[in-house]
ZAKOL-641762 format. One record per atom (N, C-alpha, C): x, y, z; residue number from 1; residue in one letter; atom name. Coordinates in steps of 0.001 Angstrom, whole numbers, always signed. Layout:
BEGIN
<x X&y Y&z Z&k NUM&r A&a CA> $
...
// end
This chain:
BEGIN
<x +7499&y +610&z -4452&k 1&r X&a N> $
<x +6879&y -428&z -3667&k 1&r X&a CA> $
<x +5578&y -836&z -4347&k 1&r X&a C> $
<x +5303&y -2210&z -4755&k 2&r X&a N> $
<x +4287&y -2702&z -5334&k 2&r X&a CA> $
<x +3241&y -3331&z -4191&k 2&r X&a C> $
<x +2054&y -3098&z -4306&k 3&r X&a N> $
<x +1480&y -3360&z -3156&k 3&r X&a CA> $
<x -226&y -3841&z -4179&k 3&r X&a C> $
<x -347&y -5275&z -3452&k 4&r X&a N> $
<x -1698&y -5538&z -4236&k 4&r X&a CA> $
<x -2998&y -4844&z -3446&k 4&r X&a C> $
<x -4081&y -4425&z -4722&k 5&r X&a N> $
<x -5105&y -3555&z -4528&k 5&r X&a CA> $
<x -6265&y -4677&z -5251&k 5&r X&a C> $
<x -7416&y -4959&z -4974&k 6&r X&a N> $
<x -8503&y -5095&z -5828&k 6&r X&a CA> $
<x -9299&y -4219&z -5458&k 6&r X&a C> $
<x -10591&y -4576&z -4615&k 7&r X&a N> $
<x -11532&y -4073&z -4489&k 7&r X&a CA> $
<x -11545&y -3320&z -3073&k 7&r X&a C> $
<x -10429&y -3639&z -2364&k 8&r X&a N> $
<x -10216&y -3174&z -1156&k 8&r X&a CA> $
<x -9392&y -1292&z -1470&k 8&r X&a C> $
<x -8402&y -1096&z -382&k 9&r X&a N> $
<x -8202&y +279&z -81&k 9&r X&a CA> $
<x -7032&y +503&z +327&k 9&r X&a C> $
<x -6289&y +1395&z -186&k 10&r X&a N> $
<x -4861&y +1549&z +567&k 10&r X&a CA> $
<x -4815&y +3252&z +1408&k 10&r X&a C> $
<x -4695&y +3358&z +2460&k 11&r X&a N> $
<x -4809&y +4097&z +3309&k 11&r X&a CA> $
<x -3261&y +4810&z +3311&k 11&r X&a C> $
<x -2580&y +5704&z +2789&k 12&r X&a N> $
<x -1405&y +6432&z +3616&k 12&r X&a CA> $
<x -1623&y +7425&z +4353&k 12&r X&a C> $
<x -1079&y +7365&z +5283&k 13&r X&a N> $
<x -1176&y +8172&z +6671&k 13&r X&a CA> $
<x -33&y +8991&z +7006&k 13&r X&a C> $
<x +192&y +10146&z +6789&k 14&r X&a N> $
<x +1015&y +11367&z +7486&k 14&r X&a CA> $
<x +558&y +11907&z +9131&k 14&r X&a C> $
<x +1505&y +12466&z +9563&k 15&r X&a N> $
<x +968&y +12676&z +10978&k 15&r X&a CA> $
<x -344&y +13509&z +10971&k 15&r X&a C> $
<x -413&y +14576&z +9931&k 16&r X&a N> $
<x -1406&y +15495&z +9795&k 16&r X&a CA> $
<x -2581&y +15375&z +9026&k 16&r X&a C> $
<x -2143&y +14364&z +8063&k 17&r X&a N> $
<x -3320&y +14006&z +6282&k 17&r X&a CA> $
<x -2763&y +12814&z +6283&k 17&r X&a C> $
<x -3786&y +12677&z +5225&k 18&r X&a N> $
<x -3289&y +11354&z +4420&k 18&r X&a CA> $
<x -4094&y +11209&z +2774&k 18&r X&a C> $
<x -3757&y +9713&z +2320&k 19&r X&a N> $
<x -4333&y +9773&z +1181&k 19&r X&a CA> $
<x -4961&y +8480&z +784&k 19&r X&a C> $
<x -6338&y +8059&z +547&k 20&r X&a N> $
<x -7206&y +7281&z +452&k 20&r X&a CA> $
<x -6786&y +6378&z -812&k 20&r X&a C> $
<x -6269&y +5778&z -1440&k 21&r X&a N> $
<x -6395&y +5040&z -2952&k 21&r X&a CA> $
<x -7069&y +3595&z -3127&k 21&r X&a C> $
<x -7552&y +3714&z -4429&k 22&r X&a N> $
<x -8708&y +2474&z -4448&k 22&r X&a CA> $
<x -8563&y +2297&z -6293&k 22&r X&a C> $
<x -8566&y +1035&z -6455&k 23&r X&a N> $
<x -8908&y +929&z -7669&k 23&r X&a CA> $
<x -9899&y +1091&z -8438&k 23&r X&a C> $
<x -9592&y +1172&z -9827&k 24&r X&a N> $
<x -11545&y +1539&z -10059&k 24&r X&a CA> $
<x -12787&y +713&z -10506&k 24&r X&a C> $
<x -11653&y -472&z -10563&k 25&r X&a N> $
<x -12172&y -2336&z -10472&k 25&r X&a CA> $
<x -13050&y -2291&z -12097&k 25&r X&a C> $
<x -12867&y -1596&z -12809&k 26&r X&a N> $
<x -14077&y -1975&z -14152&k 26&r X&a CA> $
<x -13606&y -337&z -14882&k 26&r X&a C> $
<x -14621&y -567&z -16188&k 27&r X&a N> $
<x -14242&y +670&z -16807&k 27&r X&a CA> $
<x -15579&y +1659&z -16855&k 27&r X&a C> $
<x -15307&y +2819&z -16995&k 28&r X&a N> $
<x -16380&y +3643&z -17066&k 28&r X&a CA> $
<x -15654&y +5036&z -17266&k 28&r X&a C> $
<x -16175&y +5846&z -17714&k 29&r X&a N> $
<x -16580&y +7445&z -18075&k 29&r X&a CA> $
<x -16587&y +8085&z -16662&k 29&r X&a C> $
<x -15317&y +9078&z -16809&k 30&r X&a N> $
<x -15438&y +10027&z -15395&k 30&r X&a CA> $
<x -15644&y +11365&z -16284&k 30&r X&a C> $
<x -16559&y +12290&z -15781&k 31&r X&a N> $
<x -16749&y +13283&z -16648&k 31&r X&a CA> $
<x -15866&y +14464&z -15327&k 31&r X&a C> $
<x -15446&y +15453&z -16063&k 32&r X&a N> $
<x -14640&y +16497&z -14948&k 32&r X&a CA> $
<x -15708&y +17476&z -15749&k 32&r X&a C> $
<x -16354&y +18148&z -14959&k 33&r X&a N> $
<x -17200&y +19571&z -15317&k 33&r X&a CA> $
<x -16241&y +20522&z -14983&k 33&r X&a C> $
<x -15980&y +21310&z -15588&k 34&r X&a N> $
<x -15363&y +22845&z -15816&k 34&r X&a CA> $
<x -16399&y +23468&z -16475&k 34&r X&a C> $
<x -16181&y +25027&z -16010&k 35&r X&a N> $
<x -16865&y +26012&z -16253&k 35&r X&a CA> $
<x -16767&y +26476&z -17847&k 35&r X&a C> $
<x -16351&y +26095&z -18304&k 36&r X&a N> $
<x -15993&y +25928&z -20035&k 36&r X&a CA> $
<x -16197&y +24344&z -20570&k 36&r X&a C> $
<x -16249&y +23563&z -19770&k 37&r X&a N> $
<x -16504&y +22368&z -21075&k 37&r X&a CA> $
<x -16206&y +21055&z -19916&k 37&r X&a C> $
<x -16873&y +20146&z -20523&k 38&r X&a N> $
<x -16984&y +18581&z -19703&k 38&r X&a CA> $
<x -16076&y +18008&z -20354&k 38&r X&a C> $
<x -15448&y +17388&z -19512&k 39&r X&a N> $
<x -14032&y +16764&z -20316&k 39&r X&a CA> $
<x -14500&y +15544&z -19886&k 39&r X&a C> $
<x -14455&y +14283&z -21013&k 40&r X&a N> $
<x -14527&y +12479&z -20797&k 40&r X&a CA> $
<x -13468&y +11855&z -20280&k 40&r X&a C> $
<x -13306&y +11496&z -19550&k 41&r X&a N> $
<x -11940&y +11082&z -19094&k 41&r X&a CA> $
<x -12364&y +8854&z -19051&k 41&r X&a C> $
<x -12157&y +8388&z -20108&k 42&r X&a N> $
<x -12286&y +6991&z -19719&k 42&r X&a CA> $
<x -11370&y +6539&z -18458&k 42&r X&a C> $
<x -11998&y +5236&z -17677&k 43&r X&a N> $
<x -10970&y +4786&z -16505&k 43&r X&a CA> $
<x -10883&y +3181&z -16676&k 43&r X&a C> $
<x -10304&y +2402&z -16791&k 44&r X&a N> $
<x -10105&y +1252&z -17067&k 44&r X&a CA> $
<x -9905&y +742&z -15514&k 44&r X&a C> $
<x -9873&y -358&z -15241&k 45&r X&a N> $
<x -10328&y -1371&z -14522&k 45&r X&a CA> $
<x -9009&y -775&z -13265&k 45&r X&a C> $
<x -7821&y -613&z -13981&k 46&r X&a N> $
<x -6653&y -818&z -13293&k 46&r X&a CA> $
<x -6199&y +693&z -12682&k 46&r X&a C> $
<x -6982&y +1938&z -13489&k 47&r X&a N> $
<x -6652&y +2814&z -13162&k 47&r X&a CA> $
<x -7104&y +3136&z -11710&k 47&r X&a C> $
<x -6724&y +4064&z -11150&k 48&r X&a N> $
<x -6905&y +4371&z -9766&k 48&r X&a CA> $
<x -7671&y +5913&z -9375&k 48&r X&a C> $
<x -8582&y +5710&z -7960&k 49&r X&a N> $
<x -9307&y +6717&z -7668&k 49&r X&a CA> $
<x -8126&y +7113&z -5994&k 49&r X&a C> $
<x -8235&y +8691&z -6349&k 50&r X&a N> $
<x -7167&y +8950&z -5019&k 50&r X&a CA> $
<x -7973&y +9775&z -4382&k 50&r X&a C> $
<x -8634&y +10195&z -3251&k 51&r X&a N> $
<x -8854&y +10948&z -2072&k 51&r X&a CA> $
<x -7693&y +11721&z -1336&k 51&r X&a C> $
<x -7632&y +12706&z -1540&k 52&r X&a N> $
<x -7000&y +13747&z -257&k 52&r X&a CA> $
<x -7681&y +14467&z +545&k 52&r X&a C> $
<x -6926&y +13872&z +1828&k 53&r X&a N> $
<x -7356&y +15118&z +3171&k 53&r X&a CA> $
<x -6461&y +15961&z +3495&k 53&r X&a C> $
<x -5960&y +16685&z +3369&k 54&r X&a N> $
<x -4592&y +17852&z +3402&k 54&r X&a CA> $
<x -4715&y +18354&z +4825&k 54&r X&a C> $
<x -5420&y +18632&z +5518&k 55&r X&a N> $
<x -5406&y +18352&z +6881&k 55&r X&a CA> $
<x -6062&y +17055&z +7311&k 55&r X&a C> $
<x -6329&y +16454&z +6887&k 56&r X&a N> $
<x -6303&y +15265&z +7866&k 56&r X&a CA> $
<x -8124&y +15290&z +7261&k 56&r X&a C> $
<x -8492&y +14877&z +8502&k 57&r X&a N> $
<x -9929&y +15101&z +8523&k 57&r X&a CA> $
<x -11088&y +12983&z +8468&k 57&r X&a C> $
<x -12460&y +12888&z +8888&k 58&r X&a N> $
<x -13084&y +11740&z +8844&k 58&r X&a CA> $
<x -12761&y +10579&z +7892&k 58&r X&a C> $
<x -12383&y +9430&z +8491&k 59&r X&a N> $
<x -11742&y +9107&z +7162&k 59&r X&a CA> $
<x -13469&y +8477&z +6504&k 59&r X&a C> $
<x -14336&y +8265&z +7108&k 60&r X&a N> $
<x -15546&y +7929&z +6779&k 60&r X&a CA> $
<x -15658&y +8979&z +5050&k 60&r X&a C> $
<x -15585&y +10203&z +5544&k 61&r X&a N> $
<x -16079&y +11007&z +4366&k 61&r X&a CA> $
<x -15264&y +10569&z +3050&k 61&r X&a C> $
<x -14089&y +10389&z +3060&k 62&r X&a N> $
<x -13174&y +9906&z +2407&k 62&r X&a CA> $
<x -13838&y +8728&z +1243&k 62&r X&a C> $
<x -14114&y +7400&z +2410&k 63&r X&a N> $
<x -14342&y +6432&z +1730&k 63&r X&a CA> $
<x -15441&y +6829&z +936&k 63&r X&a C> $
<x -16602&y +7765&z +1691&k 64&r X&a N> $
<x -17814&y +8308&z +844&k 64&r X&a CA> $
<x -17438&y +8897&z -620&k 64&r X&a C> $
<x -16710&y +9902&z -456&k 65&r X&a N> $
<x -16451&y +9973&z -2111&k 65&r X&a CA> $
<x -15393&y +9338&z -2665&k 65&r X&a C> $
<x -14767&y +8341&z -2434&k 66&r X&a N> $
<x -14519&y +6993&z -3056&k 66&r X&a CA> $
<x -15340&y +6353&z -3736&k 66&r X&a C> $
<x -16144&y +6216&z -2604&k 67&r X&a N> $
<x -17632&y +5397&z -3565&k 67&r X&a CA> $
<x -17928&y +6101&z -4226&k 67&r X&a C> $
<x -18518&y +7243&z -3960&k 68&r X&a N> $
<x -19123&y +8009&z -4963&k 68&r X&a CA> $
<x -18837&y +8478&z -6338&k 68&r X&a C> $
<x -17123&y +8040&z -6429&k 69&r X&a N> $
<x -16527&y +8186&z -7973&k 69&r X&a CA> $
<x -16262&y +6510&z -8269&k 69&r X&a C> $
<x -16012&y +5666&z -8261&k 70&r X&a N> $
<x -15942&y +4507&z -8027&k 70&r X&a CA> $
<x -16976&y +3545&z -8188&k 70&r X&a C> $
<x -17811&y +3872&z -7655&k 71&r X&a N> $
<x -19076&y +3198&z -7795&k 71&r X&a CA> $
<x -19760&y +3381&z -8612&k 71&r X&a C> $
<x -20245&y +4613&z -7751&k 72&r X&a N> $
<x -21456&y +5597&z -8694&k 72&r X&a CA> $
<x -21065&y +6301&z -10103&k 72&r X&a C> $
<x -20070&y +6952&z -9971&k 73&r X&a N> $
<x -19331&y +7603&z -11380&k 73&r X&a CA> $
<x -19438&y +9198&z -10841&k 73&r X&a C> $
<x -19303&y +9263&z -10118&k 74&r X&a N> $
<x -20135&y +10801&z -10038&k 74&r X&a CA> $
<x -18807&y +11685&z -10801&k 74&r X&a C> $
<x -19739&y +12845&z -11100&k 75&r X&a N> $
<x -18376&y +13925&z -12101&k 75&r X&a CA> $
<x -17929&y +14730&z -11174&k 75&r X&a C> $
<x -16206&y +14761&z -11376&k 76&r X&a N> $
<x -15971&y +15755&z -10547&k 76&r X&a CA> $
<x -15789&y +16804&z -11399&k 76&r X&a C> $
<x -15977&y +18185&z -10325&k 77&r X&a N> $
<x -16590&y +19584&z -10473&k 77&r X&a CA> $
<x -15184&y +20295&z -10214&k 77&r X&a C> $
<x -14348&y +20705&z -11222&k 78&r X&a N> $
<x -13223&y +21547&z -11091&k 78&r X&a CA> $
<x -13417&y +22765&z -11530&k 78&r X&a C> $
<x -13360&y +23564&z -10071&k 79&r X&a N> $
<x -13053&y +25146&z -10259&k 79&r X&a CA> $
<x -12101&y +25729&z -10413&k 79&r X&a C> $
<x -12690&y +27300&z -10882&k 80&r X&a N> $
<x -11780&y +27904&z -11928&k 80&r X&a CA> $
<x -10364&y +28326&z -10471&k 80&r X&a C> $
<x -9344&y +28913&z -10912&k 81&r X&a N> $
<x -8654&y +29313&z -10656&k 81&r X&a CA> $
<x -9269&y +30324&z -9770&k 81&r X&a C> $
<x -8618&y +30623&z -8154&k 82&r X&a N> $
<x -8868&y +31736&z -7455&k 82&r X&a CA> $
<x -10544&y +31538&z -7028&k 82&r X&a C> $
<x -11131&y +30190&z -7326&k 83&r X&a N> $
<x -12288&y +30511&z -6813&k 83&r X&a CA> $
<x -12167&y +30298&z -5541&k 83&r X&a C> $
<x -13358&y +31210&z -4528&k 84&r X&a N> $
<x -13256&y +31474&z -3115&k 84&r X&a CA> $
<x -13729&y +30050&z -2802&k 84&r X&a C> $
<x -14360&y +29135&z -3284&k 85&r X&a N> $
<x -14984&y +27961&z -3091&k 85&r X&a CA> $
<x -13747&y +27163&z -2471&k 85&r X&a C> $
<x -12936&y +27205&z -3141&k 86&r X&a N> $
<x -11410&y +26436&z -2849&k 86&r X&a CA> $
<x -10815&y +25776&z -1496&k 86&r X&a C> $
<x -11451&y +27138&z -675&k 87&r X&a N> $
<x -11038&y +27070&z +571&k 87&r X&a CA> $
<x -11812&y +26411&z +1166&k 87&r X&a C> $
<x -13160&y +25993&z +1136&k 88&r X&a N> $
<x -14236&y +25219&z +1428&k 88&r X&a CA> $
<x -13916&y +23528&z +1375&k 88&r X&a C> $
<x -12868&y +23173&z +632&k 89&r X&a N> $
<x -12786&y +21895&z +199&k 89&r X&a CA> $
<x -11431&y +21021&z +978&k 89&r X&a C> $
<x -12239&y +20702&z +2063&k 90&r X&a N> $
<x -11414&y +19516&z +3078&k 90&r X&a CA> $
<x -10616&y +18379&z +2286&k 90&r X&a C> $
<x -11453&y +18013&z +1398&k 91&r X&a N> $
<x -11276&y +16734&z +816&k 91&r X&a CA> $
<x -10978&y +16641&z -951&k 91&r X&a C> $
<x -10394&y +16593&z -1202&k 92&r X&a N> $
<x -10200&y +16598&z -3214&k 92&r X&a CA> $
<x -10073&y +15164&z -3811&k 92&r X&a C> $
<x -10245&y +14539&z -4881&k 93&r X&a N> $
<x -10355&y +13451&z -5611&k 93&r X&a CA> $
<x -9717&y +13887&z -7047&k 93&r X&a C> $
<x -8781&y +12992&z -7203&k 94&r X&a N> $
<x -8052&y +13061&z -8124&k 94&r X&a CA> $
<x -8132&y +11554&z -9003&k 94&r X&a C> $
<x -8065&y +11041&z -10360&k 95&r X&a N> $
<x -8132&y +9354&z -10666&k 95&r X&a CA> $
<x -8038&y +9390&z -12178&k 95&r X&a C> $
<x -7316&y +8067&z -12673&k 96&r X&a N> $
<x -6287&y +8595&z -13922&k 96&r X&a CA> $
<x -5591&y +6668&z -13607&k 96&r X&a C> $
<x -5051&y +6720&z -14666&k 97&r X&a N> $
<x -3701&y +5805&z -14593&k 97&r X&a CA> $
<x -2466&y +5658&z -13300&k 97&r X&a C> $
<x -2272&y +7322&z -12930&k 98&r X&a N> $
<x -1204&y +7609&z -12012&k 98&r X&a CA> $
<x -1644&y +8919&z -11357&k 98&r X&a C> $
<x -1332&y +8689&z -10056&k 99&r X&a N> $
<x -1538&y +10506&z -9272&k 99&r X&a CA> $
<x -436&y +10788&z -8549&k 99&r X&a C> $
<x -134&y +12001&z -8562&k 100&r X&a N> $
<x +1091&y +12447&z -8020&k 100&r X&a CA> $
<x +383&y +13767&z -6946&k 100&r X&a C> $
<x +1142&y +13744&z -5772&k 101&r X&a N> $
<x +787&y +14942&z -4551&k 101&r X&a CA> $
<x +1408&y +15841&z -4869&k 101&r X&a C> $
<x +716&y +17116&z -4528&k 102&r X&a N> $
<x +1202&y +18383&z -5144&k 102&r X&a CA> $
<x +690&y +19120&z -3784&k 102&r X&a C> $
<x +1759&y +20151&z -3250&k 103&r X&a N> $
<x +1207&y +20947&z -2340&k 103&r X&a CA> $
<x +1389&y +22339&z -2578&k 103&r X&a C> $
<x +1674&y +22865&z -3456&k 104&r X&a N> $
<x +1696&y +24289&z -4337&k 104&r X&a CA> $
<x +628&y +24678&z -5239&k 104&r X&a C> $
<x -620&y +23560&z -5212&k 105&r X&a N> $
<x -1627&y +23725&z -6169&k 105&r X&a CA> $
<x -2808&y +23989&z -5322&k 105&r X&a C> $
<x -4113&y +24801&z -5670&k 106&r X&a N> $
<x -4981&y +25182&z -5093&k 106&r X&a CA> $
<x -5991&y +24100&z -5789&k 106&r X&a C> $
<x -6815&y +23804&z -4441&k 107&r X&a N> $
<x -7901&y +22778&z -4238&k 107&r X&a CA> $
<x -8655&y +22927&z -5069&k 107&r X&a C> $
<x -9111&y +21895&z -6008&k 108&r X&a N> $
<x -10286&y +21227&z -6744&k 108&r X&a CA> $
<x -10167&y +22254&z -7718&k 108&r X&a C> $
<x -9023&y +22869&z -8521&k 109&r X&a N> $
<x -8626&y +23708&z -9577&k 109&r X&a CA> $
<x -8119&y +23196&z -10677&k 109&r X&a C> $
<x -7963&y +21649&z -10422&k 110&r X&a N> $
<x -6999&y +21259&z -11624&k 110&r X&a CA> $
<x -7697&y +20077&z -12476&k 110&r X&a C> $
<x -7922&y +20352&z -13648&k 111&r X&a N> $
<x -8738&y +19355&z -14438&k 111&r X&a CA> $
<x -7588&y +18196&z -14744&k 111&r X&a C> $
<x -6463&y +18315&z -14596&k 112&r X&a N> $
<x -4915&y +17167&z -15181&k 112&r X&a CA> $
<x -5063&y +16478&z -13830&k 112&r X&a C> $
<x -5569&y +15222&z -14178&k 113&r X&a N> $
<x -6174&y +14289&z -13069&k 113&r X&a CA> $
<x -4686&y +13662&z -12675&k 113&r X&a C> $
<x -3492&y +13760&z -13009&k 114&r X&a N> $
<x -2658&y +13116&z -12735&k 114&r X&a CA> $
<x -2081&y +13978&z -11413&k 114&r X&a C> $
<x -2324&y +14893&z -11055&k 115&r X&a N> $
<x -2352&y +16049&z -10029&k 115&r X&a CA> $
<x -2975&y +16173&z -8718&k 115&r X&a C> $
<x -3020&y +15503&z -7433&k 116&r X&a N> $
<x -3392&y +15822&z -6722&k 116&r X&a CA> $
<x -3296&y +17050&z -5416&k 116&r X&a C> $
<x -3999&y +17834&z -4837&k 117&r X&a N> $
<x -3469&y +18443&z -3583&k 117&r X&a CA> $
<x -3435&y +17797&z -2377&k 117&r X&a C> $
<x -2359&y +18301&z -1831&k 118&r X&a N> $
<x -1905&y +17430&z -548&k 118&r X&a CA> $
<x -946&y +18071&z +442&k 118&r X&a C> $
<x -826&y +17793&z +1455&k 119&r X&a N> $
<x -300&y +18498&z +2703&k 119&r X&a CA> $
<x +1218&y +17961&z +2108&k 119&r X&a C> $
<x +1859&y +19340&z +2403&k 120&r X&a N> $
<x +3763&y +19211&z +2650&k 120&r X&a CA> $
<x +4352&y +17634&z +2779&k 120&r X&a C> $
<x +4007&y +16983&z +3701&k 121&r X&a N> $
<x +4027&y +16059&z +3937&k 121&r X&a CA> $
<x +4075&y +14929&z +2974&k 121&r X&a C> $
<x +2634&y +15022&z +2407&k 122&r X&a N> $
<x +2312&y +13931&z +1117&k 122&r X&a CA> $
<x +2928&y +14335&z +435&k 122&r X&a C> $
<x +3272&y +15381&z -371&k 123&r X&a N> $
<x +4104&y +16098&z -1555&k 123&r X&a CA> $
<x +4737&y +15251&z -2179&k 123&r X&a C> $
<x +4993&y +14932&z -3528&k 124&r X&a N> $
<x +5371&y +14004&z -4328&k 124&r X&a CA> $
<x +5161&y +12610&z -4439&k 124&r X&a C> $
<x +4524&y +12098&z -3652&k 125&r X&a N> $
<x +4127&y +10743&z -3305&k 125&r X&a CA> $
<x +3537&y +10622&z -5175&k 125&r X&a C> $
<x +3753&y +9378&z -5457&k 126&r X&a N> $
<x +3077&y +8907&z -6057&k 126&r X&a CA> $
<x +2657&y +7773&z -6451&k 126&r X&a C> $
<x +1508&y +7258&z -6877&k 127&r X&a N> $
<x +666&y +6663&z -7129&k 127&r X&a CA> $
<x +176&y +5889&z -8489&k 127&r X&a C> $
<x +843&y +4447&z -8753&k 128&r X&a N> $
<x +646&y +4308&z -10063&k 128&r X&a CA> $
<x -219&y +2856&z -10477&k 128&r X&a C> $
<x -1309&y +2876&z -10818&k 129&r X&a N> $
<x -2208&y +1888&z -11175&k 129&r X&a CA> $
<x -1590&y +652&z -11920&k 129&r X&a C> $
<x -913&y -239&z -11400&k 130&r X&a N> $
<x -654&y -1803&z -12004&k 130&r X&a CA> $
<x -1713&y -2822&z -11873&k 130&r X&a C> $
<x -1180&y -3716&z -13005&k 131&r X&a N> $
<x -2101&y -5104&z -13083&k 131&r X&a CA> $
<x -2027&y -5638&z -11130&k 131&r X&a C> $
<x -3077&y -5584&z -10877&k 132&r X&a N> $
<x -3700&y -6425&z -9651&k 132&r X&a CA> $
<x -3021&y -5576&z -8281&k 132&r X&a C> $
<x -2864&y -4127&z -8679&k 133&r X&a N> $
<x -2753&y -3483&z -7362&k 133&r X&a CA> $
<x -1837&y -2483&z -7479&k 133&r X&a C> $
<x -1455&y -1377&z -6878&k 134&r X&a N> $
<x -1004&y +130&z -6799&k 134&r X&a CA> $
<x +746&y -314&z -6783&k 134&r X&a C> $
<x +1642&y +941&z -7553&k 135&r X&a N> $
<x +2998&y +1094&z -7308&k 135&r X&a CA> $
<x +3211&y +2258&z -6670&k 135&r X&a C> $
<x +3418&y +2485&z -5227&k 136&r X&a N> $
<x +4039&y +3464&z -4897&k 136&r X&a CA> $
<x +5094&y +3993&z -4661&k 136&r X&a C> $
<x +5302&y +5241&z -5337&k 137&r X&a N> $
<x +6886&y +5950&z -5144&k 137&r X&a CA> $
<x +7198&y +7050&z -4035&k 137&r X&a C> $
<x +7876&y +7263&z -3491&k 138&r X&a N> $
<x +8303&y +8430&z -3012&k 138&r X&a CA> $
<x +7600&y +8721&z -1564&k 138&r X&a C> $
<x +7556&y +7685&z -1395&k 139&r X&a N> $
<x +7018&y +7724&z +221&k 139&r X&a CA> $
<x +7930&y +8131&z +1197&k 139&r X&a C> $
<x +7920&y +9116&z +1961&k 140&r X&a N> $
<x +8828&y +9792&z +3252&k 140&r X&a CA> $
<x +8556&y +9081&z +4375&k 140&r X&a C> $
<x +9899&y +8867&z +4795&k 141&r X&a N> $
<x +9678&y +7560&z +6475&k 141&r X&a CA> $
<x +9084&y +7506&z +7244&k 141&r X&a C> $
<x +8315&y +8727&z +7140&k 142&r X&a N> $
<x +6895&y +8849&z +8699&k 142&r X&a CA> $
<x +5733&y +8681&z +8505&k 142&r X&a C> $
<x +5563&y +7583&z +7205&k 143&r X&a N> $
<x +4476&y +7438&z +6319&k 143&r X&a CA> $
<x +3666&y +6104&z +6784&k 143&r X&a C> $
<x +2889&y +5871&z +7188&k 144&r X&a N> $
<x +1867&y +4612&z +7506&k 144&r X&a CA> $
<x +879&y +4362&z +6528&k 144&r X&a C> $
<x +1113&y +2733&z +5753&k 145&r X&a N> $
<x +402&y +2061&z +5041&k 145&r X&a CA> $
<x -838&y +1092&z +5495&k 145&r X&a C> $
<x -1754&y +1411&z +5351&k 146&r X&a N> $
<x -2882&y +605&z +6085&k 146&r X&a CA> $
<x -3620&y -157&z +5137&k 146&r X&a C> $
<x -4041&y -1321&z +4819&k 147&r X&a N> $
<x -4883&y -2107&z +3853&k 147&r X&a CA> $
<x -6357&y -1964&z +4714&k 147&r X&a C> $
<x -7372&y -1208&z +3940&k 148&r X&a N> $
<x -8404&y -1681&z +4077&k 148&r X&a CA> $
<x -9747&y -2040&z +3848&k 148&r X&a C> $
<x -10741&y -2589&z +3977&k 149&r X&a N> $
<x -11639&y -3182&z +3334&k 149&r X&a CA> $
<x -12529&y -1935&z +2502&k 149&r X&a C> $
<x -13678&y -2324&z +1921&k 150&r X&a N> $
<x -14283&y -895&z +1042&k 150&r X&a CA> $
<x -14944&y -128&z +2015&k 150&r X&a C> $
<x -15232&y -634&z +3185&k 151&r X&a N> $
<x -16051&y +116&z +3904&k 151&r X&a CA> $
<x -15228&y +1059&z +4722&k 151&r X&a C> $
<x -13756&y +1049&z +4696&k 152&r X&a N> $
<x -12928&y +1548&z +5604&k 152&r X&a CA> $
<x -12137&y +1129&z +6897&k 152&r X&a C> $
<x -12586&y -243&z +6559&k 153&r X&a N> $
<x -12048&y -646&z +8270&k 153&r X&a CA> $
<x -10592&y -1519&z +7921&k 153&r X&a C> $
<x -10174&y -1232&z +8961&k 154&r X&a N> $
<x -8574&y -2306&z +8773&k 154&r X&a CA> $
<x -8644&y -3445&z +8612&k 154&r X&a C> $
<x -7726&y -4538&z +7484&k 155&r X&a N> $
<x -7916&y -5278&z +7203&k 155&r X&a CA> $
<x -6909&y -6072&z +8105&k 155&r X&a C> $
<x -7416&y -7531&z +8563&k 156&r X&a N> $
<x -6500&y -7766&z +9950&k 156&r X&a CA> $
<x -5647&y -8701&z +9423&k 156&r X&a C> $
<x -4589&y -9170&z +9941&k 157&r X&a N> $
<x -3546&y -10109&z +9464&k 157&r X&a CA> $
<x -2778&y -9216&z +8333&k 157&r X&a C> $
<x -3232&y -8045&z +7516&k 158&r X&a N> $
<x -2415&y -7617&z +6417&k 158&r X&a CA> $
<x -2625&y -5755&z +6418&k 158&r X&a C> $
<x -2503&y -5682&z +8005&k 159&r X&a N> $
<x -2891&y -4514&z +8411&k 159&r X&a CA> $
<x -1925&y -3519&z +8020&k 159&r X&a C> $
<x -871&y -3723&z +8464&k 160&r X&a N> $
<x +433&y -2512&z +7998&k 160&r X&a CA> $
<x +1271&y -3251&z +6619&k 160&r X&a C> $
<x +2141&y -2744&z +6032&k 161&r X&a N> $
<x +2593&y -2759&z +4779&k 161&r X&a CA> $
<x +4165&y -2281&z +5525&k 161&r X&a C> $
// end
């Protein structure tokens, strides 16, 4: 399913989680800090920034670190394997060309940005950055598509998908 994205937001919704996606509208330098080495990850205009809530959770905070990789650039901070921190993390950001849901992987552990964590539910969904807006695959039927503006709010007349 091809679905146009600019500067706005595509919202999927599971009964329990969901998953935030946004384009990254321009290019810039995402740095991933690991405890061994900063990896450069360039992002081109078309590539995409993904948010997971694996339980669910504000979608406010969501859009916040949206912006905050998106906008601002901020680096995301991937921990090592087995860190206790893991469990601390409501929310993960994943952004790349393409992201795929993964629910066998432990939170904010994985520097392969094409990898996201995500509730049972989201599991395999994926997510692929095209000219003038997102291709999504593998969406399961109890899945709700929401368009909405950068600030988070529903966009009206082109509300469901």
């Amino acid at each position: 399913m091809n679905l146009p994205l600019f500067n706005d937001l595509l919202l999927i919704e599971g009964q329990r989680s969901f998953l935030l996606v946004g384009k990254a509208t321009r290019q810039f330098t995402l740095y991933l800090e690991t405890t061994h080495a900063e990896i450069e990850q360039p992002m081109g205009a078309e590539d995409i920034v993904v948010v997971s809530a694996p339980e669910g959770g504000p979608l406010a905070q969501a859009v916040l670190l949206m912006n905050m990789v998106r906008t601002y650039h901020m680096p995301l901070v991937v921990l090592p394997r087995g860190h206790p921190g893991s469990r601390h993390l409501s929310m993960v950001v994943s952004a790349g060309p393409s992201v795929e849901g993964a629910c066998a992987i432990q939170r904010g552990t994985h520097p392969e940005q094409h990898l996201i964590c995500t509730s049972e539910e989201l599991a395999g969904v994926r997510i692929l950055g095209i000219s003038g807006g997102v291709e999504v695959r593998g969406l399961p039927e109890e899945i709700n598509l929401r368009h909405l503006d950068a600030e988070g709010r529903s966009i009206k007349n082109n509300n469901t998908y």
